[in-house]
C-alpha positions as CSV (number, residue, x, y, z in Angstrom):
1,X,11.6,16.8,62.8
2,X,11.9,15.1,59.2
3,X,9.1,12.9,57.8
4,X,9.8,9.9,57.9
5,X,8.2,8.6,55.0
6,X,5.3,9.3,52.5
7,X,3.0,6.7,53.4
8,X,0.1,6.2,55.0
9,X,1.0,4.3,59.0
10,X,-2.3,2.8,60.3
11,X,-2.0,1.9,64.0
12,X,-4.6,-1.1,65.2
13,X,-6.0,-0.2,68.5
14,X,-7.0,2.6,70.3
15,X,-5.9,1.4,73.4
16,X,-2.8,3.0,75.4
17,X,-0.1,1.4,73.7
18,X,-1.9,2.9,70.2
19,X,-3.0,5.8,71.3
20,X,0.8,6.6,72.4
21,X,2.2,4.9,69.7
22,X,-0.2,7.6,67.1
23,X,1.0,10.4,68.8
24,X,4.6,9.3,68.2
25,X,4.2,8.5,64.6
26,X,2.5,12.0,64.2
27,X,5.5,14.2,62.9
28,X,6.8,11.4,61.1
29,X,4.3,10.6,58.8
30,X,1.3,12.5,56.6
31,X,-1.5,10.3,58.0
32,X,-1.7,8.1,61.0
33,X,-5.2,6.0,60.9
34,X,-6.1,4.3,64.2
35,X,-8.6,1.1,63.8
36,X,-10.5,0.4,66.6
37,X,-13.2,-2.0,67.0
38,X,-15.2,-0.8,69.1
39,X,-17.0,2.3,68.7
40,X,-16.2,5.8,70.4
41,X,-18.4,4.7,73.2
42,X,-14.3,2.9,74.4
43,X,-13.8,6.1,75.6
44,X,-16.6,6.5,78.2
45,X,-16.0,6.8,81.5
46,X,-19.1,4.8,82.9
47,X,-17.7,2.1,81.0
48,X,-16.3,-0.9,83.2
49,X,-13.0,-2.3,82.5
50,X,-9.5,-3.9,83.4
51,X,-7.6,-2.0,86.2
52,X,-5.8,0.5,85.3
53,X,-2.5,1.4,87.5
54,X,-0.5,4.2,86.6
55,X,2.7,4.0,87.9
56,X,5.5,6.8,87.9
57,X,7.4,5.4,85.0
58,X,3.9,5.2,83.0
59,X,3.2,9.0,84.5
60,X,6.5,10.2,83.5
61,X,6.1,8.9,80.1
62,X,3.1,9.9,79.7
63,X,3.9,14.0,80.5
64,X,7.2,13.3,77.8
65,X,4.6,12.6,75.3
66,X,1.8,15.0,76.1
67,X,3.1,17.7,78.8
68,X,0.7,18.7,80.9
69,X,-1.1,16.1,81.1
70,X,-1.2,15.7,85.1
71,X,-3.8,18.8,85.0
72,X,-5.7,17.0,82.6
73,X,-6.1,14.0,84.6
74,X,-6.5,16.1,87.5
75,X,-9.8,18.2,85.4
76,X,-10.8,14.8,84.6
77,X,-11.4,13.5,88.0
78,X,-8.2,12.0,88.6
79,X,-5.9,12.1,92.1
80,X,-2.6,12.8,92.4
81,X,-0.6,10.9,94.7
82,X,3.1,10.6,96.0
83,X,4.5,7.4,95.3
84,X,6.0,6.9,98.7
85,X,3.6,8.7,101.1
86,X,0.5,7.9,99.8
87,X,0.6,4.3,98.8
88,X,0.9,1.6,101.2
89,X,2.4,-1.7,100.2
90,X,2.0,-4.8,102.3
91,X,4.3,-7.7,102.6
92,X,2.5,-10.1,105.0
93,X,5.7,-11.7,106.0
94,X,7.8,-8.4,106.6
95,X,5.1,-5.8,106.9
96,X,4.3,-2.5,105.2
97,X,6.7,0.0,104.1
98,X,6.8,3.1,106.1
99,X,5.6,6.1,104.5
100,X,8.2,8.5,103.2
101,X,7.6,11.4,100.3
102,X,9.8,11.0,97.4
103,X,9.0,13.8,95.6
104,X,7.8,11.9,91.9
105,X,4.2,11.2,91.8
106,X,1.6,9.6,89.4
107,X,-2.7,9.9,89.7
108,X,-5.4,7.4,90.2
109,X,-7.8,7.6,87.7
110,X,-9.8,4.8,86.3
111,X,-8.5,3.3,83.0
112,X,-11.2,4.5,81.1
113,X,-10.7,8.2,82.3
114,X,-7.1,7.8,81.3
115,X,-7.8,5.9,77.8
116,X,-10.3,9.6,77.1
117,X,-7.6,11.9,78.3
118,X,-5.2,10.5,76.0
119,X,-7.2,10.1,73.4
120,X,-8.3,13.4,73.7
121,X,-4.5,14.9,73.7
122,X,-3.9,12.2,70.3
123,X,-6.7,13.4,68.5
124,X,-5.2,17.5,68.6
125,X,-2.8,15.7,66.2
126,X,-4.7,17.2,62.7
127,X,-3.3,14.1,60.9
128,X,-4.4,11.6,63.0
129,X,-7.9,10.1,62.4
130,X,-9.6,7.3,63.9
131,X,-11.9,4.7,62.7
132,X,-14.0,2.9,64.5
133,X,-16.0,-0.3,64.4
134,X,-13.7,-1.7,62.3
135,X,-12.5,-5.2,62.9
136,X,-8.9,-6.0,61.5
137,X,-8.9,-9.8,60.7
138,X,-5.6,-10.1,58.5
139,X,-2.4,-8.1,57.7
140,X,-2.0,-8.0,53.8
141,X,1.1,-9.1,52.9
142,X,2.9,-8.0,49.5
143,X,6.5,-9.3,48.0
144,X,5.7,-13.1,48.7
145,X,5.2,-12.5,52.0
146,X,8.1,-10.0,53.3
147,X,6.6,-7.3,53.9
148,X,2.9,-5.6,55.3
149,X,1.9,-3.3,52.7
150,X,-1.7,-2.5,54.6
151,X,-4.8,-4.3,56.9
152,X,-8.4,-6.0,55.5
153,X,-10.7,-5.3,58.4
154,X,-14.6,-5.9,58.4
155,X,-17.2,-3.2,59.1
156,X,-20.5,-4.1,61.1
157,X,-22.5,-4.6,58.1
158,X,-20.1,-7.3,56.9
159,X,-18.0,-4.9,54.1
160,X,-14.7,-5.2,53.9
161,X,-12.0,-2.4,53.9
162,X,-8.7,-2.2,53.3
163,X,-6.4,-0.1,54.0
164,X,-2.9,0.4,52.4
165,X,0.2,1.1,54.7
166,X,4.2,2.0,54.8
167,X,3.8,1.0,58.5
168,X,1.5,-0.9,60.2
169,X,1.6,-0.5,64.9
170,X,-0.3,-3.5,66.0
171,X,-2.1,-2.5,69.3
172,X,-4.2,-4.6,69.0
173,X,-3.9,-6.6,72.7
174,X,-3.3,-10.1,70.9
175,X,-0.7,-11.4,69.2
176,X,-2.6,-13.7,66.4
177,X,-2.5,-11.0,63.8
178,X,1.2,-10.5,63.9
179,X,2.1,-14.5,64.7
180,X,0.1,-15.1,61.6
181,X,2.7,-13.4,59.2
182,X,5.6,-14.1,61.2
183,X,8.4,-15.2,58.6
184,X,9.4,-18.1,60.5
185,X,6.4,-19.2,61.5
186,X,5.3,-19.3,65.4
187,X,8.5,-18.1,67.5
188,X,8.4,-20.0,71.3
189,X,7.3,-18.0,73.3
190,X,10.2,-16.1,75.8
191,X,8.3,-16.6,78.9
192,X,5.2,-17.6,80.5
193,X,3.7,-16.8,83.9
194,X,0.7,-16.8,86.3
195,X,-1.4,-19.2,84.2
196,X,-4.8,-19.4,84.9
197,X,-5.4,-15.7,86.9
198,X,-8.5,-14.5,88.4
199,X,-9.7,-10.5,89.1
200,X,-12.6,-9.3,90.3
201,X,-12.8,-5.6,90.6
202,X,-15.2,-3.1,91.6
203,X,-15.7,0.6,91.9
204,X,-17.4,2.7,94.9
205,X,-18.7,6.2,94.9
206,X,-17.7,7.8,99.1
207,X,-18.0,11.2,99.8
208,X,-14.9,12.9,99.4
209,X,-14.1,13.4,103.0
210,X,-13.8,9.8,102.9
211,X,-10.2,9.2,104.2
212,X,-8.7,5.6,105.0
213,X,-5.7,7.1,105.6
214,X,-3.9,6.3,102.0
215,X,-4.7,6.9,98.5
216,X,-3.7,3.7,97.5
217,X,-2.8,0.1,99.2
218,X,-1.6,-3.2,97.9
219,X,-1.5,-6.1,99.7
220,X,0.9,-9.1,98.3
221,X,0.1,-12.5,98.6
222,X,1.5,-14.8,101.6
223,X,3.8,-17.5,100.7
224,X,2.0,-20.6,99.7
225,X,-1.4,-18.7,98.6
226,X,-2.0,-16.2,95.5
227,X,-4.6,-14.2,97.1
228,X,-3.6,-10.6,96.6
229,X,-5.7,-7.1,96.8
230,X,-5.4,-3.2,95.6
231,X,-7.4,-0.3,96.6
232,X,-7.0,3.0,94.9
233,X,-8.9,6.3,95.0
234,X,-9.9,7.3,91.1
235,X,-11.6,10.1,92.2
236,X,-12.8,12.7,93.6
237,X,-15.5,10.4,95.7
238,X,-14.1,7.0,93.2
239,X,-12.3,4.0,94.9
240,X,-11.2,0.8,92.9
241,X,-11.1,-2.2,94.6
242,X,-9.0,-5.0,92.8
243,X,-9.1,-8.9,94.0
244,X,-7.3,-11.8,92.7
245,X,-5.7,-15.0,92.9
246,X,-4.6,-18.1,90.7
247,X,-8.0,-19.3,88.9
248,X,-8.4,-22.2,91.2
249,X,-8.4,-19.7,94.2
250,X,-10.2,-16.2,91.7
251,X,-12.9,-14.4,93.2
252,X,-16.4,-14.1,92.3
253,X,-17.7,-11.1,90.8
254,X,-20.9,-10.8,93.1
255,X,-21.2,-8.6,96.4
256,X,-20.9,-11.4,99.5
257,X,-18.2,-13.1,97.8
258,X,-16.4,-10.2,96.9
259,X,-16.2,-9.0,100.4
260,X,-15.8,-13.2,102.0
261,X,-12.6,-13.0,99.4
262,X,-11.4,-9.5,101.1
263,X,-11.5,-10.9,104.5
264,X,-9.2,-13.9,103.5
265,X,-6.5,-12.0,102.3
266,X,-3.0,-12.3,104.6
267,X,-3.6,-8.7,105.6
268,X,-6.6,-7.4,106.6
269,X,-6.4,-3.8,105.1
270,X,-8.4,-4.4,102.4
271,X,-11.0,-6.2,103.6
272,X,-11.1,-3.4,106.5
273,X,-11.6,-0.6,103.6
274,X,-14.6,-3.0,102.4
275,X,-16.4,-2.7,105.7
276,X,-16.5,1.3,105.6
277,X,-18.0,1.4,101.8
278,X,-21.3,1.3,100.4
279,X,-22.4,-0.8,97.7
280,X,-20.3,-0.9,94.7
281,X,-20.8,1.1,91.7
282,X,-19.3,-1.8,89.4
283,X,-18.6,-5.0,90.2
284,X,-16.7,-7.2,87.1
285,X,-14.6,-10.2,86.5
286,X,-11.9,-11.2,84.3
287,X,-9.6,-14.2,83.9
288,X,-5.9,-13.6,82.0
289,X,-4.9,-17.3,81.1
290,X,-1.7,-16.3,81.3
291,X,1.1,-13.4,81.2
292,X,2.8,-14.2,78.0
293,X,6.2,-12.8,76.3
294,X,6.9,-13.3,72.6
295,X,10.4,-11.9,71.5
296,X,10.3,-10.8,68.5
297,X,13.0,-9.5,66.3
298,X,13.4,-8.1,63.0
299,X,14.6,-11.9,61.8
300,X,11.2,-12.7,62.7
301,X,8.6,-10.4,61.2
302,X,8.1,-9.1,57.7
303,X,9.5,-5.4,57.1
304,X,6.6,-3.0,57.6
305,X,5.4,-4.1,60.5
306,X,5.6,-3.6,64.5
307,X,4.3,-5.1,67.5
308,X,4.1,-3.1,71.0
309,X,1.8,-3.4,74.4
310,X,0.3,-6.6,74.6
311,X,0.6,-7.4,70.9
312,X,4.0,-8.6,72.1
313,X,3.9,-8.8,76.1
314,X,1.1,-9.0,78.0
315,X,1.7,-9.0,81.7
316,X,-0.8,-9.1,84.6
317,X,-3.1,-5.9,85.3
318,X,-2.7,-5.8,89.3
319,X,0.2,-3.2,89.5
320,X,0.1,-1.9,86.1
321,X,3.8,-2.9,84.8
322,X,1.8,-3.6,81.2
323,X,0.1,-0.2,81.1
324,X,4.0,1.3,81.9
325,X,5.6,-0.5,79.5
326,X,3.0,0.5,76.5
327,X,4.1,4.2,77.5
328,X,7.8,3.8,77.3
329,X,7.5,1.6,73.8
330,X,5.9,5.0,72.8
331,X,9.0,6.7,73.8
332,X,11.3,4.4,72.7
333,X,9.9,4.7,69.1
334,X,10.1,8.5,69.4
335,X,13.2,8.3,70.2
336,X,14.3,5.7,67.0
337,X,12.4,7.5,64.5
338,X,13.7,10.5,65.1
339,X,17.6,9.1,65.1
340,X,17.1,7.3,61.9
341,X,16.8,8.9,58.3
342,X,14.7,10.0,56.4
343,X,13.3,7.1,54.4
344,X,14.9,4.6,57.7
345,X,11.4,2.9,58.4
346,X,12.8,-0.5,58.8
347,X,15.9,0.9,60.7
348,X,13.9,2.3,63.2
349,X,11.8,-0.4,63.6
350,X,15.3,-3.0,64.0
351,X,16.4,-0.3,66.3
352,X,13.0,-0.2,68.1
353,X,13.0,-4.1,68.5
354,X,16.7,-4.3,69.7
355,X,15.8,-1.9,72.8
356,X,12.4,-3.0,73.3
357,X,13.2,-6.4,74.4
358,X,15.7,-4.9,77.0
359,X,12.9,-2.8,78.9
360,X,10.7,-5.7,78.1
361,X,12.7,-7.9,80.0
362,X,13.2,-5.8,82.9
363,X,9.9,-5.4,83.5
364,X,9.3,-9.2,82.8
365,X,11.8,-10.3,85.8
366,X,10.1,-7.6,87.7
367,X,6.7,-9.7,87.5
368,X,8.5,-12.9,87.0
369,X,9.8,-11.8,91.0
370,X,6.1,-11.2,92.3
371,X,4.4,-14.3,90.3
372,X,6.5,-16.5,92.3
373,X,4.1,-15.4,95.0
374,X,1.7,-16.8,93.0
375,X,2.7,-20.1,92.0
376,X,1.7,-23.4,93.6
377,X,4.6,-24.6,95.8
378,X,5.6,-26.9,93.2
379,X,6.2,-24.2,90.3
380,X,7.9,-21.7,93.1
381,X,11.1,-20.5,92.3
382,X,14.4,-20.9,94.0
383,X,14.3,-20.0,98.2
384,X,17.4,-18.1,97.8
385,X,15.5,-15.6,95.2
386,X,12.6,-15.3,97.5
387,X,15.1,-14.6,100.4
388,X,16.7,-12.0,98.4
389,X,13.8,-10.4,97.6
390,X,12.5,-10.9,101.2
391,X,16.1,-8.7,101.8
392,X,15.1,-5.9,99.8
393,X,12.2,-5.6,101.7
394,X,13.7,-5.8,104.6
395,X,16.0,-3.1,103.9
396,X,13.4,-0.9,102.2
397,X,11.5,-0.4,105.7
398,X,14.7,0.4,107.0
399,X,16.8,2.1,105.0
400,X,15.3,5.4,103.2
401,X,17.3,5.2,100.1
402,X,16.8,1.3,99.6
403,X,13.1,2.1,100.0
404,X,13.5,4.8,96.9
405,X,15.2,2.3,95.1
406,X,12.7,-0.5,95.3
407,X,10.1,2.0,94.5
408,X,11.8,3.5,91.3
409,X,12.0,-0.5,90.3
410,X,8.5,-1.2,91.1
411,X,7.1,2.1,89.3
412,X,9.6,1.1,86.5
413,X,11.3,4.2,86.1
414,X,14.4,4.9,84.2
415,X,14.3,2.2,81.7
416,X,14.2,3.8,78.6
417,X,17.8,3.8,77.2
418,X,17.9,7.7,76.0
419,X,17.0,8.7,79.7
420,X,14.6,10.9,78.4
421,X,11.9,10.2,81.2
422,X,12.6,11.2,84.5
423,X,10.4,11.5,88.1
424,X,11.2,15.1,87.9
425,X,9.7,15.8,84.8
426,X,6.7,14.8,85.3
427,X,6.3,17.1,88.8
């Protein structure tokens, strides 16, 4: 591979989407700095946090970028499961999918586990290096504006660094940072969904002869509510137990509500699970105000710069579609920088942009399909896309190669343009 460039490309966020996004830039430039703002401490695993689905696109991605990696989730607690066999998914109208083996798989581990393993597998990089506690709180903008030419973040002790850049990833999980610089000023937002959602999520420590019968379950809301539920094993003797609903319906973070909230769900799988478990290791809350989606181009933003994960679309955590889509950004920036020449920068990054907001918006119709579920009835979508959906379904339970299809959509496989990522690859 050629280098792309002599500069310095600082990446903000050690999150998935940098962490990937570093690794990629690795043979393309001398130094790759990731800013974090927390300390290493991100990467422990008793740390709580968001949950963290890893569907088979996401898994597929991930072994493109760092093969092998299924053993090291698998040394690192995590379980492997079959897409189709081991995960049950619940439609209280139509009923659960049967379970048949597909063949592509992903593992259950917990997001922090997975945020290590990865970070582990970026750091091997020798010209990656990470800094930590370090707060970015503006872009630096040189040539009146139209371009980034670094970052001015804020150490604990109040100093202020700053770092100069050819190319500047922001990671960072919000979009104020890059809005801030935009060239013409605040683009409308592309879509909005799920305002106002509520999780609560908690881990349990079983034995590991614990069996429920699956290795993961989701449970989708009835029509007219939002109440929805995932359980997942993360471990070896690790469940994850997510909850949620629109905020006027969320669920409290504290033990009796957690389970009253399981047993109200339109299935009652989850809540069923619940009554076998102990007490739970963690039990945390979270509100997203909303899934957002700002499409960006290069018209938009000065040259130097590039949005991906969150920074640009930040969907909600249930199934993991955001967590996926951070992975294949990472390979869809591979894949321009190593087709553009040497010196291309900005022509990867149009190039990046141009193809982004395709698998973007897949995955954004993808959740735009399930948030209908849960929308009040006045915000609901058409009945004649609920009844096609409610079709698919239907045909999924019967029809073995319908149900492989709706899988492959739901784990968003085969959206990244070169075709690179494939099921099979990651066996």
């Amino acid at each position: 591979m050629h280098k792309m460039a002599d500069g310095r490309a600082v990446v903000i966020g050690a999150g998935i989407a940098g962490l990937c996004a570093a690794r990629v830039l690795a043979p393309f430039f001398p130094k790759v700095v990731i800013v974090e703002r927390d300390g290493a401490e991100r990467f422990d695993d008793a740390r709580p946090g968001m949950p963290g689905f890893l569907l088979g696109g996401g898994y597929a991605g991930l072994s493109e970028l760092f093969p092998g990696i299924g053993a090291d989730l698998l040394i690192a607690g995590g379980v492997r499961f079959d897409a189709g066999d081991d995960i049950r998914l619940e439609s209280p109208e139509i009923g659960a999918l049967p379970p048949r083996r597909m063949g592509w798989a992903s593992y259950g581990v917990t997001r922090p586990t997975l945020e290590r393993v990865i970070a582990q597998r970026t750091a091997r990089w020798p010209n990656i290096v990470f800094h930590h506690n370090r707060r970015v709180t503006a872009l630096r903008l040189a040539e009146g504006g139209a371009r980034v030419d670094g970052i001015r973040c804020r150490l604990p002790d109040g100093t202020v660094e700053h770092l100069d850049a050819e190319l500047v990833i922001d990671a960072s999980g919000r979009p104020d940072l890059t809005l801030a610089c935009t060239r013409t000023g605040d683009p409308a937002p592309a879509g909005r969904l799920a305002a106002g959602l509520g999780l609560a999520v908690a881990t349990f420590r079983l034995p590991a002869t614990f069996n429920p019968g699956f290795v993961g379950l989701a449970t989708l809301p009835a029509p007219r509510s939002s109440r929805c539920g995932t359980v997942l094993r993360v471990g070896e003797e690790r469940w994850q137990v997510v909850l949620a609903a629109r905020e006027d319906e969320r669920p409290a973070a504290d033990e009796a509500s957690f389970c009253e909230f399981a047993g109200t769900l339109p299935t009652p799988a989850v809540g069923a699970f619940l009554r076998r478990t102990r007490r739970p290791e963690q039990l945390g809350g979270y509100r997203l105000r909303e899934a957002i989606w700002h499409r960006l181009d290069e018209s938009h933003l000065p040259a130097g710069l590039l949005p991906v994960g969150d920074t640009m679309c930040r969907l909600d955590p249930i199934f993991g579609q955001g967590l996926t889509v951070a992975i294949l950004q990472a390979l869809l920036l591979r894949n321009v920088l190593a087709a553009a020449p040497q010196g291309g920068t900005q022509l990867a990054i149009r190039r990046f942009l141009e193809r982004s907001n395709v698998l973007v918006e897949r995955a954004w119709e993808a959740a735009a399909t399930r948030d209908a579920l849960f929308r009040a009835p006045a915000g609901a979508p058409s009945p004649q896309r609920l009844a096609a959906q409610d079709d698919n379904w239907r045909e999924a339970r019967r029809d073995p190669a319908a149900h492989e299809a709706l899988l492959r959509q739901f784990h968003l496989l085969g959206l990244v343009g070169d075709e690179t990522v494939s099921p099979q690859n990651a066996a």
